[in-house]
N, C-alpha and C positions, 0 to 999 in steps of 0.2 A: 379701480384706477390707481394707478403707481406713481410715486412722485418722485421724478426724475432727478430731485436735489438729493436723495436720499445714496443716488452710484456716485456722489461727489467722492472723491477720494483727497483726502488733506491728510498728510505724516503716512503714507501709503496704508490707509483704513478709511474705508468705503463708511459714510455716515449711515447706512443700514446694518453694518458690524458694530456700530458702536449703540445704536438703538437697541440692538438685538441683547447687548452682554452690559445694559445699563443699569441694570436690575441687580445684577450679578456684581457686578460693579461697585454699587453703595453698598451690597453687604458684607463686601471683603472674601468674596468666594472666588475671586479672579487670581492668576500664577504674579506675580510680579511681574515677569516681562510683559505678560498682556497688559496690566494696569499702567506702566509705560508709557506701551503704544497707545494706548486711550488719555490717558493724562498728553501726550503729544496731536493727536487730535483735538480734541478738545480745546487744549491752547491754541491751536490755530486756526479750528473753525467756528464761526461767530453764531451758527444756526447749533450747533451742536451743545455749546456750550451754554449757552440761552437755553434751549429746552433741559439741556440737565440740569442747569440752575433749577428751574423751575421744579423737576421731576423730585430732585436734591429733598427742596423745600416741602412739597408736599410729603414723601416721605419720611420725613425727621418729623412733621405736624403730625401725621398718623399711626406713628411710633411713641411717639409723646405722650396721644390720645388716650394707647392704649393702657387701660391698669389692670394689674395682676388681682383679681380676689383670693382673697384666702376661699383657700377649701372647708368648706359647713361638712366638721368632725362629723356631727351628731350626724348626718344622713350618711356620711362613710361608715360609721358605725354600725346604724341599721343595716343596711346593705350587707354587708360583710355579715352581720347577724343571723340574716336570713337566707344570705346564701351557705351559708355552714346549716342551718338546722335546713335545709333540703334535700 
């Protein structure tokens, strides 16, 4: 089932274009004129802007989450050890 708010069109972008490239969106892989037309969406539709808030949010929390470990030498080491004396 399809949700018919989603062919709204507000700053002429269909809120199923802006679902689609929201992703894309937060990580700065969008042209600038698209990021634009979505920042002008956005501003003017209240359903769109609400769930990006929220999308925003979660992923800034699960970016945050994430920590880098260092890499365990000593097992690169070995590895590399063993794949040369093979």
């Amino acid at each position: 089932m399809t949700d018919p708010s989603l062919d709204t069109v507000v700053a002429g972008v269909p809120c199923r274009e802006v679902l689609a490239d929201l992703s894309d969106f937060l990580d700065g892989a969008l042209s600038d004129n698209r990021v634009a037309q979505l920042q002008a969406h956005v501003g003017s539709c209240d359903n769109c802007s609400r769930f990006g808030g929220h999308i925003a949010l979660t992923l800034g929390a699960l970016r945050s989450a994430v920590v880098a470990r260092p890499a365990n030498t000593a097992l690169g080491d070995r590895i590399m050890a063993a794949v040369r004396g093979a």
